[in-house]
N, C-alpha and C positions, 0 to 999 in steps of 0.2 A: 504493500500500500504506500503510494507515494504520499509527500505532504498536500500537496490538492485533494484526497481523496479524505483527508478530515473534515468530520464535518460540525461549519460553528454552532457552538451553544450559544443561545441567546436569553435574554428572559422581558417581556416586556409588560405593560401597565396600561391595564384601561383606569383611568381614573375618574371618578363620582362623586356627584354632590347631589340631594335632593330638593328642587326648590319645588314650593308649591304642590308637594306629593306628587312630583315626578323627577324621575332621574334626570341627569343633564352629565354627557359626558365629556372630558376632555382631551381635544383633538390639535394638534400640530403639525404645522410642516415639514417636511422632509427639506433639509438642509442643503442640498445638492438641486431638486425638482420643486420644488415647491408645495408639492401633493401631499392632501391630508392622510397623516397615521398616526398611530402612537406610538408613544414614547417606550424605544426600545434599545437592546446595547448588546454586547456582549456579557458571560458568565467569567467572573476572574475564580481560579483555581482555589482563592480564601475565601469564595462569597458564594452564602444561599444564593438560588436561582428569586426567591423571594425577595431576599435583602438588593439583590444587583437591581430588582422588578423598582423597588422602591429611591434606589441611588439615582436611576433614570428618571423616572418621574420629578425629581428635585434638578437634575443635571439641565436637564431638557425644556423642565414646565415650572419649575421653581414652587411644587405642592409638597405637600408634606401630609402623611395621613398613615393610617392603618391598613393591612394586608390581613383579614380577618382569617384566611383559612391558607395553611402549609400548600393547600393543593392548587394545582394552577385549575383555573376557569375553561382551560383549554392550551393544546398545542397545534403549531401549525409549523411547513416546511414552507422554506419559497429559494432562490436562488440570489443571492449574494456578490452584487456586483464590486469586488475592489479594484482600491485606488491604482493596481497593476493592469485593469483591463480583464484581470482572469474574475472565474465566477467560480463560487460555494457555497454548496447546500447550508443553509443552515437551520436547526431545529429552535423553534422559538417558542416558551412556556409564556401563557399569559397568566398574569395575576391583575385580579379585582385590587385597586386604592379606593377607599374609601378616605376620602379627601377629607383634612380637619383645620388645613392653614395654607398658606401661600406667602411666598416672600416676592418681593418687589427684585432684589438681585440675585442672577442665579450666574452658573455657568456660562451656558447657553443664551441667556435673554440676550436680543437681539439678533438672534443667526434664526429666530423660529417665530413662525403668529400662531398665536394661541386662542381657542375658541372653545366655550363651553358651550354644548350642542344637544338638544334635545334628544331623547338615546333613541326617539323613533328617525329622527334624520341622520343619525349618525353612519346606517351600512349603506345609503347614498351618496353619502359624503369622503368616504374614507375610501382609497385605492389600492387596498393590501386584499385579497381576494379573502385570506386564510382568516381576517379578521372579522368578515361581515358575518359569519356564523355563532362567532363568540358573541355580538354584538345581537343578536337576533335570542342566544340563549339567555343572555341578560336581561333582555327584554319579557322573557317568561318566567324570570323570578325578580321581574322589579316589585309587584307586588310586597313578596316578602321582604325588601330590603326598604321600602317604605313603613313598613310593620317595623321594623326592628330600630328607623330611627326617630319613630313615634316615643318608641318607650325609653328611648337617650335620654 
């Protein structure tokens, strides 16, 4: 197996807020295209696929919040364009942020537009194929996640 034949780990972040008893999620530019997705990164060797889900979301979107369950919401594969021209598979875990803060300076602020998005326009809006299905299952358990920040 040559080194092209690795394939990257990634971990990325849909991140939530409920206004109005409905979700609203948050959506970003892609730094290179402009096209909406979420905030996503590579997995470093000392870091939960969780913990890296949540460093992005702060790196990218400047939120800060809670990752309620170890389990990711979903995974998806897509192909990996680098900065060499060559492409890599890579496998991507999403994790659910349940957004509690946001900061005004981030890493990233300014390389990105950031938009809170109603989560029914959100798989019209976002151009990651692998995502629109996460975003379609959030959608059938927004109910409960409205229930649970009732009782907050």
């Amino acid at each position: 197996m040559g080194v092209m034949d690795i394939i990257l780990h990634q971990a990325a972040v849909i991140a939530y807020r409920i206004v109005d008893k409905k979700v609203q999620v948050l959506l970003t530019t892609s730094r290179d295209t402009g096209r909406w997705i979420i905030p996503k990164g590579n997995v470093s060797p000392r870091m939960t696929p969780a913990k890296a889900a949540e460093r992005e979301a702060f790196e990218e979107a400047g939120v800060k919040g809670v990752i309620e369950s170890a389990l990711p919401l979903g995974i998806y594969t897509y192909f990996k364009k680098l900065d060499t021209g060559d492409t890599r598979a890579a496998t991507v875990e999403v994790y659910l942020l349940r957004v509690t803060g946001s900061v005004k300076k981030f890493p990233e602020r300014g390389e990105r537009v950031l938009a809170w998005v109603p989560l029914a326009e959100a798989p019209g809006m976002i151009q990651e194929p692998g995502v629109v299905p996460l975003l379609l299952r959030l959608a059938e358990i927004e109910p409960s996640l409205v229930q649970a920040e009732k009782k907050r």
